[in-house]
ROSE-4610 file (N, C-alpha, C; in Angstrom, 1 decimal, always signed):
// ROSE-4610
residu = [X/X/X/X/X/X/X/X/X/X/X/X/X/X/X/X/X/X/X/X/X/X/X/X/X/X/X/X/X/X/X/X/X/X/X/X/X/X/X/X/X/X/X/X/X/X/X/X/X/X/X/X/X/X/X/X/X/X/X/X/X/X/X/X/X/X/X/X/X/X/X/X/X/X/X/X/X/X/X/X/X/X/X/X/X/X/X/X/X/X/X/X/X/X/X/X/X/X/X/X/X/X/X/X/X/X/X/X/X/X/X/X/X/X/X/X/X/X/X/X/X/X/X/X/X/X/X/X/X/X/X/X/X/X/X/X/X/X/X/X/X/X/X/X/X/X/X/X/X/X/X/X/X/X/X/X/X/X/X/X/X/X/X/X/X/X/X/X/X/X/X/X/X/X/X/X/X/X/X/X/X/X/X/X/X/X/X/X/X/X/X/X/X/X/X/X/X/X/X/X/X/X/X/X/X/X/X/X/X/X/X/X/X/X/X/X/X/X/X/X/X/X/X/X/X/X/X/X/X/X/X/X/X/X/X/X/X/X/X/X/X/X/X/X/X/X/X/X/X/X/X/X/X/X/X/X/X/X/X/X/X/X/X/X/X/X/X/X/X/X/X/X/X/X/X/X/X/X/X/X/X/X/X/X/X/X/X/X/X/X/X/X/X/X/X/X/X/X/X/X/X/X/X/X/X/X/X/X/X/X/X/X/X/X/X/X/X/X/X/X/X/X/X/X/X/X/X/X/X/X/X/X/X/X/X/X/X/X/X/X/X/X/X/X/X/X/X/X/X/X/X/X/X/X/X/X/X/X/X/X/X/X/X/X/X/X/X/X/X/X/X/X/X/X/X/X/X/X/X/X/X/X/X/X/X/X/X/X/X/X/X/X/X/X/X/X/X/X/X/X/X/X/X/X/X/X/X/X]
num = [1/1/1/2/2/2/3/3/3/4/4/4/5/5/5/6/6/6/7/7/7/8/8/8/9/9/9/10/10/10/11/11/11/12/12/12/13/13/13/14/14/14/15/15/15/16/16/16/17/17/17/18/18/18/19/19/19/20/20/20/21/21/21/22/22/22/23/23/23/24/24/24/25/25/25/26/26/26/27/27/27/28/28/28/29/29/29/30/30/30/31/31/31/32/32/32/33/33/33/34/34/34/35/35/35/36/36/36/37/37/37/38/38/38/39/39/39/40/40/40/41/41/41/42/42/42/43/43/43/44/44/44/45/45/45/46/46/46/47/47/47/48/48/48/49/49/49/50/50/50/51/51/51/52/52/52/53/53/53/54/54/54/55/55/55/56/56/56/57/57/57/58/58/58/59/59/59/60/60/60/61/61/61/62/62/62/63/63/63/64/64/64/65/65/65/66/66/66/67/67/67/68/68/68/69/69/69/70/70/70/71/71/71/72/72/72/73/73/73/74/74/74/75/75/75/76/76/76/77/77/77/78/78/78/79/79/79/80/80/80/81/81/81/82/82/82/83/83/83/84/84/84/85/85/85/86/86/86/87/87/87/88/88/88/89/89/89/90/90/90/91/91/91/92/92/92/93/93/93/94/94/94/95/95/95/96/96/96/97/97/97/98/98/98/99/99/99/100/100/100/101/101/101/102/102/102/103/103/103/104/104/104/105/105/105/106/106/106/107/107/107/108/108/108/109/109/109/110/110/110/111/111/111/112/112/112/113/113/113/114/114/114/115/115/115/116/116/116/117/117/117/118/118/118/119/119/119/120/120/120/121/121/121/122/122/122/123/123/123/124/124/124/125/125/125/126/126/126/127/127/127/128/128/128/129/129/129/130/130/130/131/131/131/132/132/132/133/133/133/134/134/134/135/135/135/136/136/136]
x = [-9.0/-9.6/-11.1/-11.9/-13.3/-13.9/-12.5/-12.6/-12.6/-11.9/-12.0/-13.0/-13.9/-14.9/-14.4/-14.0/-13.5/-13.8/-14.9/-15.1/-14.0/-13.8/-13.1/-13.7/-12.7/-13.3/-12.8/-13.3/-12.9/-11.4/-10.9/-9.0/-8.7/-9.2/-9.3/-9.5/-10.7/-11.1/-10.2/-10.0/-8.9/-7.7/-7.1/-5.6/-6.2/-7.7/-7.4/-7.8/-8.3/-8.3/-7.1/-6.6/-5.4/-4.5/-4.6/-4.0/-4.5/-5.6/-5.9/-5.7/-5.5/-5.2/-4.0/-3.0/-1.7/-1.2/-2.2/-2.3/-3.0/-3.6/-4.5/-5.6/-6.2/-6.8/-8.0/-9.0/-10.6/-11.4/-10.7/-11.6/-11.5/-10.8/-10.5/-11.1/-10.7/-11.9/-13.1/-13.4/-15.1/-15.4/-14.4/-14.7/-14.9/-14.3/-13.5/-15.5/-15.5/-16.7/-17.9/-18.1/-19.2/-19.2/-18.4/-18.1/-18.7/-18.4/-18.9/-20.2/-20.6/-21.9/-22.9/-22.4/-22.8/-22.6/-21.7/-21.7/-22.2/-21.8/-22.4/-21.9/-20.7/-19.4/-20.2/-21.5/-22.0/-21.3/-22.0/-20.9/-20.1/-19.3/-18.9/-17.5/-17.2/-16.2/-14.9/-14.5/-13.5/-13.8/-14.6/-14.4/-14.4/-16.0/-15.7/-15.1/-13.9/-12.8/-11.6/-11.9/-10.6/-11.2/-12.5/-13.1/-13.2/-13.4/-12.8/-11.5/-10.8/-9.0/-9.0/-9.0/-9.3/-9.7/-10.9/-11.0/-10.8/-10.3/-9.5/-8.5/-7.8/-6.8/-6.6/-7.6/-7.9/-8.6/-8.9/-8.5/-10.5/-11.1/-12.4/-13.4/-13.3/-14.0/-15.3/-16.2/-17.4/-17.8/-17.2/-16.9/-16.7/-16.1/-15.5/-16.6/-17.2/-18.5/-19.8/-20.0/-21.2/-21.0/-19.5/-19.6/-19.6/-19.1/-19.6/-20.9/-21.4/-23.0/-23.8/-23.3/-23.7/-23.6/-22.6/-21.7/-23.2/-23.4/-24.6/-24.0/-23.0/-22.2/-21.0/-21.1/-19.9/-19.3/-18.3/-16.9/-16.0/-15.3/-14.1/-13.4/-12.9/-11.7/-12.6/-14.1/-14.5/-14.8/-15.2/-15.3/-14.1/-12.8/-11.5/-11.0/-11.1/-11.4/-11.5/-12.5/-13.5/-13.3/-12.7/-12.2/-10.9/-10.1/-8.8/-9.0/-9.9/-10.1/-10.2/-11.5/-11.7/-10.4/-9.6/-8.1/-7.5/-7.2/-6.1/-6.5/-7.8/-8.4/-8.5/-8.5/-8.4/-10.2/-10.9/-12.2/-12.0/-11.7/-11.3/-12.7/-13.6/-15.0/-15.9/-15.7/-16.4/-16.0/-14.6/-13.3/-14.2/-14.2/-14.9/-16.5/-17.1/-18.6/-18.5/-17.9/-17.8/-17.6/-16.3/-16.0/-17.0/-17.9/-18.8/-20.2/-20.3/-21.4/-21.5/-20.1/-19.1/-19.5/-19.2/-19.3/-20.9/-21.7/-23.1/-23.6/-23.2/-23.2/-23.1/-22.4/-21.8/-20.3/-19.8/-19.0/-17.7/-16.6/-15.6/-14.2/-13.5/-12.5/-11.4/-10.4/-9.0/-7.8/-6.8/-5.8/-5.9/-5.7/-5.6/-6.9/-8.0/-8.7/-8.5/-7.8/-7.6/-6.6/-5.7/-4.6/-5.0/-6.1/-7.0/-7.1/-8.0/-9.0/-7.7/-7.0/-6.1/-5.0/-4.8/-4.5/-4.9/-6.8/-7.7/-7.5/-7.3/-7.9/-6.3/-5.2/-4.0/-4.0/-4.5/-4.4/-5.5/-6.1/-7.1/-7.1/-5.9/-6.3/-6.9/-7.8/-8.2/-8.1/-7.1/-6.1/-6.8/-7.6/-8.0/-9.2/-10.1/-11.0/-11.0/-10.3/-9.8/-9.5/-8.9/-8.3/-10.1/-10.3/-11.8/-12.8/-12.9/-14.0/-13.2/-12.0/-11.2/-11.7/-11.5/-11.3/-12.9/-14.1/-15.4/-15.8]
y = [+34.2/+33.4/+33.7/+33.8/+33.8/+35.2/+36.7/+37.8/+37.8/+37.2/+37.1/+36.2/+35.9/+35.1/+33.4/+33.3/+31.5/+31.1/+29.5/+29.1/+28.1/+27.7/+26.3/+25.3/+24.2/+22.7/+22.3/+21.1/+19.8/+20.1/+19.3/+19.7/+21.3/+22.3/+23.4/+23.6/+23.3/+23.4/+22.4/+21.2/+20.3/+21.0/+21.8/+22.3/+23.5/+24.2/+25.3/+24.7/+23.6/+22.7/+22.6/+22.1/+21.2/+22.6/+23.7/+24.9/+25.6/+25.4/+25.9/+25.3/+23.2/+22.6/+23.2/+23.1/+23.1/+24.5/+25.6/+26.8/+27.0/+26.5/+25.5/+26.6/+27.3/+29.0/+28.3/+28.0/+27.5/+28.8/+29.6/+30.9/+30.7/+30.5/+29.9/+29.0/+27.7/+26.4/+27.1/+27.3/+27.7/+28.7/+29.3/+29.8/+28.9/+27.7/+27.1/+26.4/+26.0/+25.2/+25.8/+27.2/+27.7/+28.1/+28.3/+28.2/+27.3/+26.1/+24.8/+24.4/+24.9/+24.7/+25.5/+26.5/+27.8/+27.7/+26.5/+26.4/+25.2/+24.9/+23.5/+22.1/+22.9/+21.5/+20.3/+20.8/+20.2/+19.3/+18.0/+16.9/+15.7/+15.6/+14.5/+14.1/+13.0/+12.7/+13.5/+13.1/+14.0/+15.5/+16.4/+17.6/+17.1/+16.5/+16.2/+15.4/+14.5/+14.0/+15.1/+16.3/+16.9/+18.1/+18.3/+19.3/+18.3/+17.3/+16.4/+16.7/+16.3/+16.6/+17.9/+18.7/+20.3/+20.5/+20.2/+20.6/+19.8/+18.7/+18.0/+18.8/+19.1/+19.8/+21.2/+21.5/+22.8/+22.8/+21.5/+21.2/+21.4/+21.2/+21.1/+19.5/+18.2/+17.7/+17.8/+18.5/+18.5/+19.5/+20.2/+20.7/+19.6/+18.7/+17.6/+16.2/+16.1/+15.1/+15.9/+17.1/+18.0/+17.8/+18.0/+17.6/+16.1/+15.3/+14.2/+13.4/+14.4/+13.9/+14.4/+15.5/+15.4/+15.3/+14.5/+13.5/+12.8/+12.6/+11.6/+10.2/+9.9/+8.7/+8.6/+8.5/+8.2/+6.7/+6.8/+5.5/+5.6/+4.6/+4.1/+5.1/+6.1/+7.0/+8.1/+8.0/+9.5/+8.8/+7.3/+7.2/+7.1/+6.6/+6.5/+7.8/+8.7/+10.5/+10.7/+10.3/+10.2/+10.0/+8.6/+7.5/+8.1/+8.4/+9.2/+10.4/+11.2/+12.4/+12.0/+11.1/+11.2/+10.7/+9.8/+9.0/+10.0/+11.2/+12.3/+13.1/+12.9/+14.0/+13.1/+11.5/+11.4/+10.8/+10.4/+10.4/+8.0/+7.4/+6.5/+6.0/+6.1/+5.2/+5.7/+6.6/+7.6/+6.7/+6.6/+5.8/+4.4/+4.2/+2.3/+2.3/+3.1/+3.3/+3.4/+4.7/+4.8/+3.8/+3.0/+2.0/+0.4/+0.6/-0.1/-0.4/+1.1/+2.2/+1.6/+1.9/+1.7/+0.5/-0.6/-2.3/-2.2/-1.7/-2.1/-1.2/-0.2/+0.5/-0.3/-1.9/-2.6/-1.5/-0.8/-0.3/-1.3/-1.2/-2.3/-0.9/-2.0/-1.0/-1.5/-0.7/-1.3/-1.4/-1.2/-1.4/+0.1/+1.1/+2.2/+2.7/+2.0/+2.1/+1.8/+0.3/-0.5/+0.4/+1.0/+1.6/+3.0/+3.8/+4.4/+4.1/+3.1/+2.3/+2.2/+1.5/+0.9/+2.4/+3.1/+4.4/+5.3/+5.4/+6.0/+5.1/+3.6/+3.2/+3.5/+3.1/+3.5/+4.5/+5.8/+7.0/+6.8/+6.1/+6.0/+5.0/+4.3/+2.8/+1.8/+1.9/+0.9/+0.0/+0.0/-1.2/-2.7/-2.9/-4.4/-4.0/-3.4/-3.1/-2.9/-2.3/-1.9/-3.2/-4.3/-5.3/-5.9/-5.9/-6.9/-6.6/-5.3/-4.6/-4.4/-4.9/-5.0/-6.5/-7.3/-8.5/-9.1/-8.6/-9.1/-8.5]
z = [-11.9/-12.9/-13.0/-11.7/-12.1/-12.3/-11.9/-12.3/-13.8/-14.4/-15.8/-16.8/-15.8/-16.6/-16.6/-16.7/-16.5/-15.2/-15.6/-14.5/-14.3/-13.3/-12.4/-12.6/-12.8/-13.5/-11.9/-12.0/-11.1/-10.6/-12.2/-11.2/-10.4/-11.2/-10.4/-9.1/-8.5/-7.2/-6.6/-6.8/-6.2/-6.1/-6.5/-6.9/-5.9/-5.4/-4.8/-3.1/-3.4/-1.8/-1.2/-2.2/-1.6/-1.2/-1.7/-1.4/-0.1/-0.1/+1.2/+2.4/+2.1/+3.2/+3.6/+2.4/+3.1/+3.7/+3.9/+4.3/+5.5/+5.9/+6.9/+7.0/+6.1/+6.1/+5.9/+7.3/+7.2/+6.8/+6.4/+5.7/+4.2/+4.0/+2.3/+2.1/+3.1/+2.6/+2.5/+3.6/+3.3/+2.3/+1.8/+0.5/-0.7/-1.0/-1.6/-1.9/-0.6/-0.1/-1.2/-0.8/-0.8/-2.3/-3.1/-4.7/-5.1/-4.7/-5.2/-5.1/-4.0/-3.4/-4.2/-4.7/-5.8/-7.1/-7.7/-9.2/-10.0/-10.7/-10.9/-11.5/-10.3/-9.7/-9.1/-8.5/-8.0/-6.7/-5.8/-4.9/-5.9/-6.9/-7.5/-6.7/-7.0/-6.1/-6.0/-7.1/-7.1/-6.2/-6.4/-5.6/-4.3/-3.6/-2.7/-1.7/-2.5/-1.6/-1.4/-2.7/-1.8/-1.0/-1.1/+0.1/+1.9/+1.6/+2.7/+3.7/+2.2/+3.0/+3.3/+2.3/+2.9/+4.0/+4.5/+5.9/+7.0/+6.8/+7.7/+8.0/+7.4/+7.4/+7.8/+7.7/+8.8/+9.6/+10.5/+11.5/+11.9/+11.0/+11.2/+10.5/+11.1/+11.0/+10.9/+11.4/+11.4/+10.2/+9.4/+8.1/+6.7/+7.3/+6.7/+6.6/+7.7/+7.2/+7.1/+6.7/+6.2/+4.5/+4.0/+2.8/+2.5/+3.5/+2.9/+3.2/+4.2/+3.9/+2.8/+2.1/+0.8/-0.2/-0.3/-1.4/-1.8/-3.0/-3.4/-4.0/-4.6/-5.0/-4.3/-3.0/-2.6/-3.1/-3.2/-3.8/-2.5/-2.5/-1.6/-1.2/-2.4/-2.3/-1.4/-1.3/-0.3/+1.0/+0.6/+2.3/+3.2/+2.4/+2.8/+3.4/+2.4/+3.1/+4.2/+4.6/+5.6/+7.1/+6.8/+7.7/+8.1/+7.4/+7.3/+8.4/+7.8/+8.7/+10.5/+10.3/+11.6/+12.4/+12.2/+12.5/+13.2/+11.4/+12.3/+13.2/+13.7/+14.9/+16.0/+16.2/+17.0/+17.1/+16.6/+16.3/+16.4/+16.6/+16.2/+16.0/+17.2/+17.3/+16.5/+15.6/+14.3/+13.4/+12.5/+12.4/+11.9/+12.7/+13.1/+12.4/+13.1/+12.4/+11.6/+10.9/+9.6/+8.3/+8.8/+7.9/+8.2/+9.5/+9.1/+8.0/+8.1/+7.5/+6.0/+5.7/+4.0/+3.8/+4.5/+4.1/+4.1/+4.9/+4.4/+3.9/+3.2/+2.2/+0.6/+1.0/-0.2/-1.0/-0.1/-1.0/-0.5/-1.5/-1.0/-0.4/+0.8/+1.3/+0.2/+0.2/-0.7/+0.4/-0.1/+1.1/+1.7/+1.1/+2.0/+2.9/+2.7/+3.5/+5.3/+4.6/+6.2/+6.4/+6.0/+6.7/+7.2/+6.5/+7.2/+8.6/+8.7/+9.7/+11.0/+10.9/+11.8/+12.4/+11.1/+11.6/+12.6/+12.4/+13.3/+14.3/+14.6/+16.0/+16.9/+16.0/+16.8/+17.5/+17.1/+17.3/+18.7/+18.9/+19.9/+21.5/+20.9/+21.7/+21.4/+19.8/+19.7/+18.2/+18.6/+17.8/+17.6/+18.4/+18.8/+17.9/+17.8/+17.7/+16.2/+15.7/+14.8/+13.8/+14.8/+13.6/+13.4/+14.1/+14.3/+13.1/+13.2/+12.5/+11.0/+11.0/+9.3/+8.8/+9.7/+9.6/+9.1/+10.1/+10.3/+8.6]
């Protein structure tokens, strides 16, 4: 596509994230990454909630909140990302922060947020902790 002169829209890079998640190839994400970083896809949400999963999924967190520290309008669906990520690594007290971060952020959680949340603390032991900081 971009040998032929055609750039990549939004759904594009999403369709090549989500390709590389499910390939778990952190050489591709970071390709994927650095395109975007290079065009002027710019951080909008949409790309960067699925450069999120993307590199969750290959198995690099700290890849994973580099683009969402530079997300400039983060919404629900990127901090949920987020929150998600750290869960499936095992991250819970990131997890917790995080989703406190969000509320005084003023951004609002939805349901899949808390299932995020409670996700990440199961995965940790901290279940209790977890209801608390949904609840407060």
């Amino acid at each position: 596509m971009i040998s032929k002169s055609i750039q990549p829209d939004a759904v594009t890079i999403q369709s090549s994230a989500l390709a590389s998640a499910q390939l778990g190839s952190l050489d591709q994400a970071r390709w994927v990454d650095n395109y975007v970083k290079n065009s002027k896809l710019g951080g909008g949400v949409i790309v960067s909630t699925a450069l999120i999963d993307m590199y969750v999924k290959c198995g690099s967190v700290e890849l994973a909140c580099d683009v969402f520290n530079r997300t400039v309008d983060k919404d629900v669906v990127v901090w949920t990302a987020m929150i998600m990520g750290y869960g499936l690594h095992g991250w819970g007290r990131e997890a917790i922060n995080l989703f406190n971060e969000m509320k005084d952020a003023e951004v609002h959680p939805n349901d899949v947020t808390f299932l995020a949340l409670i996700t990440a603390c199961s995965h940790c032991g901290l279940v209790e902790e977890g209801w608390k900081s949904s609840s407060a």
